[in-house]
C-alpha positions in Angstrom: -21.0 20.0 -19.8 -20.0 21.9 -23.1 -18.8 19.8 -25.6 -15.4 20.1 -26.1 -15.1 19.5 -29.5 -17.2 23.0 -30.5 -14.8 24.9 -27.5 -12.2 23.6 -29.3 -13.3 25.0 -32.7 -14.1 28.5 -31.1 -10.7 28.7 -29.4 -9.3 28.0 -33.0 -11.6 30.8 -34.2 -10.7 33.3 -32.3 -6.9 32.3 -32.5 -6.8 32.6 -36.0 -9.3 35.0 -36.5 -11.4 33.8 -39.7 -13.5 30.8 -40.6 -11.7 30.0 -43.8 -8.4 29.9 -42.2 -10.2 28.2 -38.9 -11.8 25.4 -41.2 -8.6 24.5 -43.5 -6.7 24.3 -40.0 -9.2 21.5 -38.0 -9.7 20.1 -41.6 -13.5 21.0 -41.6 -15.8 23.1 -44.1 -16.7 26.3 -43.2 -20.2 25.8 -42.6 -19.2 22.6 -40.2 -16.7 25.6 -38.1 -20.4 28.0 -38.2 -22.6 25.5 -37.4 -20.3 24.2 -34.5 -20.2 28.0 -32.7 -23.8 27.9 -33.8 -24.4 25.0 -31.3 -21.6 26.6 -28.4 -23.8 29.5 -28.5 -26.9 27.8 -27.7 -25.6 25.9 -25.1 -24.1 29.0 -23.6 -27.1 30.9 -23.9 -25.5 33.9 -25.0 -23.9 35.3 -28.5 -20.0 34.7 -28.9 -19.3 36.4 -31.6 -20.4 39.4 -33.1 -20.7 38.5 -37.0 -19.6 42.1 -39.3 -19.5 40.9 -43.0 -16.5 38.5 -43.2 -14.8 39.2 -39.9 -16.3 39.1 -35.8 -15.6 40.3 -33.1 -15.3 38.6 -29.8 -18.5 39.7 -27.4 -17.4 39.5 -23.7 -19.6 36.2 -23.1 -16.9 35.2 -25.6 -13.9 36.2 -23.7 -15.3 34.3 -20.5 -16.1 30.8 -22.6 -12.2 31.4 -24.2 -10.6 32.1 -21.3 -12.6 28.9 -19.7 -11.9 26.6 -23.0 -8.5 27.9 -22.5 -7.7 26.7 -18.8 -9.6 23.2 -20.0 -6.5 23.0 -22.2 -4.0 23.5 -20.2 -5.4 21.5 -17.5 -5.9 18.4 -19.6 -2.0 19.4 -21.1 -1.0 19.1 -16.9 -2.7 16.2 -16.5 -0.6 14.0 -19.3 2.5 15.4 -18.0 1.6 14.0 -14.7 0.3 10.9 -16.2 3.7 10.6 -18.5 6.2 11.3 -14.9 7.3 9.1 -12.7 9.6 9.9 -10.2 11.3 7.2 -8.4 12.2 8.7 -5.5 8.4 10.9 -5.3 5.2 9.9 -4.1 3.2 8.2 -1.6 3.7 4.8 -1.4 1.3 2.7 1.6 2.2 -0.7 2.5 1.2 -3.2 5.0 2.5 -6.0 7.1 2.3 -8.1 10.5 3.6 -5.7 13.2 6.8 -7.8 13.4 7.6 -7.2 10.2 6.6 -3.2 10.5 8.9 -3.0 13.3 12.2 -4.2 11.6 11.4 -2.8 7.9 10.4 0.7 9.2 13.6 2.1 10.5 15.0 0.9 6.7 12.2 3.2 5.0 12.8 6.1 7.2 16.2 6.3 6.7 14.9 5.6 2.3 12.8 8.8 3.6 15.3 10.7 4.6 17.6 10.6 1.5 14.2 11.4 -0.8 12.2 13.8 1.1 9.6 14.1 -1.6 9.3 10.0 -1.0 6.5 9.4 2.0 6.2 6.1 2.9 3.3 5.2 4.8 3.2 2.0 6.6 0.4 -0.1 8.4 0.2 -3.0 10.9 -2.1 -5.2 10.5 -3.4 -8.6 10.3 -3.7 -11.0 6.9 -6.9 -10.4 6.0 -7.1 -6.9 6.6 -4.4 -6.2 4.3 -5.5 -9.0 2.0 -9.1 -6.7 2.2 -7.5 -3.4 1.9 -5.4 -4.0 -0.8 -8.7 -5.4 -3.0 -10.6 -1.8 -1.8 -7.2 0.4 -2.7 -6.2 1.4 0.7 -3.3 -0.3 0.4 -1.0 -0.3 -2.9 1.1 -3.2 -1.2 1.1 -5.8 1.5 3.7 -8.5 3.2 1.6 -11.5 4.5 2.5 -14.5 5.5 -0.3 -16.6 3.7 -0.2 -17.0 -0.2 -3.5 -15.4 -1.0 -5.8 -16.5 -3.9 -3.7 -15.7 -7.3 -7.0 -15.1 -8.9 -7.2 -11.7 -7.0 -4.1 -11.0 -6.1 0.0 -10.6 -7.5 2.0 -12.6 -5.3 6.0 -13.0 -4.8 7.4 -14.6 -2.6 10.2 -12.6 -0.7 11.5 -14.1 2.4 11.1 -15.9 5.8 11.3 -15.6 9.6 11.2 -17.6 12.1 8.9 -18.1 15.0 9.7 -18.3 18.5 7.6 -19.5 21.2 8.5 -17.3 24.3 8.3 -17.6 28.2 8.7 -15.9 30.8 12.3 -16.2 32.0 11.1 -17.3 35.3 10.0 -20.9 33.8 12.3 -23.4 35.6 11.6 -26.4 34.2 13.1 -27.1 30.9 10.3 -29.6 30.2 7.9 -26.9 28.1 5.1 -29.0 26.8 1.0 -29.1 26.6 0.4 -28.4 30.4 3.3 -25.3 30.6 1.2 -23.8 27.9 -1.8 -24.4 29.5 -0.8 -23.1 33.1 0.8 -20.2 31.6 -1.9 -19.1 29.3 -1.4 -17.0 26.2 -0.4 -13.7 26.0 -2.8 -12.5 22.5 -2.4 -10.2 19.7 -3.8 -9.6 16.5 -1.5 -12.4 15.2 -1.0 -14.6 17.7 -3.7 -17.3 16.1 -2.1 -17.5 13.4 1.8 -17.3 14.0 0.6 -20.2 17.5 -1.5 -22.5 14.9 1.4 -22.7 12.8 4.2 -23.3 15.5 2.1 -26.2 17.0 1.9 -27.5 13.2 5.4 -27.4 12.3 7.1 -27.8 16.0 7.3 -31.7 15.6 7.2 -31.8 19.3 4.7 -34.7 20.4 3.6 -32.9 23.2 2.5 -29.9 21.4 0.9 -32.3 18.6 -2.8 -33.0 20.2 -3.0 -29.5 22.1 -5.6 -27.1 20.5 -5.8 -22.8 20.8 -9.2 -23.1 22.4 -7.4 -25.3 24.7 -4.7 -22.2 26.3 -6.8 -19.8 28.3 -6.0 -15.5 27.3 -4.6 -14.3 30.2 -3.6 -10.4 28.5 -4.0 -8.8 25.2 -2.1 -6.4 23.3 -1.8 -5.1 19.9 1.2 -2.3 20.1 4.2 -5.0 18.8 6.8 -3.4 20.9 4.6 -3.9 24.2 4.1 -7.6 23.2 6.7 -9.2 25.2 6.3 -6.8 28.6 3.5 -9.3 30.2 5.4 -12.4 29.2 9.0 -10.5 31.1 6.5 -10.3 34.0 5.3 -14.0 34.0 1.7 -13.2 32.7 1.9 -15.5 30.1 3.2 -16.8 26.8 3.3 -15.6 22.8 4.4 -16.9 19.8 6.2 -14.4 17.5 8.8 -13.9 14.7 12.6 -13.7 15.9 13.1 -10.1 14.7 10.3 -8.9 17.5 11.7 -10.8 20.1 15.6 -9.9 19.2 14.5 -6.3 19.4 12.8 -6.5 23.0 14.5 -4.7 25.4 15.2 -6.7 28.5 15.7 -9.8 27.0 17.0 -11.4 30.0 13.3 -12.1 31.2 12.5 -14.1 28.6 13.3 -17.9 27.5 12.7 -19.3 24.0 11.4 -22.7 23.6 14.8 -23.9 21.7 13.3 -26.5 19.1 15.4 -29.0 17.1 13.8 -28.0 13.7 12.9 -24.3 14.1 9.8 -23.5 12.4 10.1 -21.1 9.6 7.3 -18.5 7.9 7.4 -17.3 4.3 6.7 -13.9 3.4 4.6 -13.1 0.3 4.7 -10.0 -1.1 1.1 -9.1 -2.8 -0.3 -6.3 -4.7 -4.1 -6.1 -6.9 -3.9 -8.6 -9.6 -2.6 -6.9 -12.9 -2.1 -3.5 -11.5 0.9 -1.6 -12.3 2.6 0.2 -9.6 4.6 3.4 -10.0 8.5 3.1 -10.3 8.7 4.6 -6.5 7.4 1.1 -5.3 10.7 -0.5 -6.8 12.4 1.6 -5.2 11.0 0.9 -2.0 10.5 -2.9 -2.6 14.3 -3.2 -3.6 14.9 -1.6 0.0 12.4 -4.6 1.3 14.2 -7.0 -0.4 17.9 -6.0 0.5 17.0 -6.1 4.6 15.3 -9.3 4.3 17.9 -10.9 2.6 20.2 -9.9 4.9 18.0 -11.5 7.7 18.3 -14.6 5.4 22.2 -14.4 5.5 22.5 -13.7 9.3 20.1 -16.9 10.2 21.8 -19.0 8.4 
């Protein structure tokens, strides 16, 4: 690579056109400004300049390393102009979340989309850790998870909550839903059904539910498209755990029947980024939208 500090003299060289004027103006002597071209030269392998008493001319090696020196400049001049803008409402911006979440927050950052074109929102389902492990290898520039990660490695706020519903198939007739339901039924599994199960058995306060373990329910279907969750339990295939906003937004929700508890049991949301890194202004923008929706969740729960 040629150094940019003796490109930088040449260009001033041949800008001003002598190596008095050239030396007074990058506050050098004049043998530093020869010796520097001196050096260009060498590394170029070819003359410059053509040296004619006290002027030169430019040889057309010369032309070639200006015009190159030249477009260095005005790249690096881009570059800190993109550096120094930030546009609010342009960019990418890639988040993650459960597929609950992604299927209630996405129609809000289409329509964000819509009004800001130059705006592209990309949004991913996935599972805790995987955003947790995405956001540490920069796939992700923001997540929504429902554990608070290590704050050694990660930025975390808490945003909001949800609630969990256990759901059955409407076709259950007794109203007595406890460890052997469960069991019979078996569980209808997706990439967070673990997690959202382990914590409604937790925090149900239902006695029956108290001593019952995961490995205990046999899988009787799997699927990992959110909106498809809920069409084996409608059939009777089965039971799931997941948050209110899926199950409000299932389409035939006269085959289904939620386990009504007497203390529902409620999730917090976390919103996490890479410790100390500072994102653009487009991800207020899009984390205000986050915010406002929740919140309004919050206010129609309670």
């Amino acid at each position: 690579m040629l150094n940019p500090t003796w490109l930088n003299t040449f260009i001033t060289l041949v800008d001003m056109g002598h190596f008095t004027k050239t030396a007074e103006k990058l506050f050098m002597t004049q043998p530093g400004v020869s010796q520097h071209i001196s050096k260009l030269e060498k590394a170029c392998g070819h003359s410059l300049i053509r040296r004619e008493k006290k002027s030169f001319e430019v040889t057309e090696q010369g032309r070639l390393v200006y015009q190159y020196a030249g477009q260095l400049v005005k790249n690096e001049q881009g570059l800190m102009e993109l550096l120094a803008f930030d546009d609010p409402f342009s960019g990418y911006c890639t988040l993650a979340c459960s597929g609950a979440l992604a299927l209630m927050l996405y129609p809000k950052l289409l329509d964000l989309q819509v009004q800001h074109p130059q705006l592209v929102v990309k949004l991913k389902a996935a599972p805790n850790h995987q955003i947790l492990n995405e956001i540490q290898t920069g796939i992700i520039d923001l997540g929504i998870i429902t554990d608070a990660p290590s704050h050694s490695l990660f930025d975390v706020v808490e945003i909001g909550q949800e609630q969990l519903c256990l759901v059955l198939p409407a076709s259950v007739e007794t109203d007595v839903y406890g460890k052997d339901l469960l069991t019979e039924l078996g569980l209808i599994d997706h990439p967070d059904a673990e997690h959202y199960l382990s914590l409604y058995l937790a925090q149900s306060q239902e006695s029956d539910f108290t001593h019952l373990s995961i490995k205990e329910i046999p899988i009787t279907g799997y699927v990992n498209q959110i909106s498809q969750i809920l069409q084996p339990v409608a059939k009777g295939l089965g039971f799931t755990v997941l948050p209110k906003s899926a199950v409000e937004s299932f389409q035939a929700p006269q085959h289904l029947k939620i386990f009504n508890l007497k203390q529902p049991v409620i999730e917090t949301l976390y919103r996490v980024k890479k410790r100390n890194r500072v994102l653009p202004s487009r991800f207020e923008v899009v984390t205000s939208i986050l915010q406002q929706h929740l919140d309004a969740e919050e206010v129609c729960r309670d």
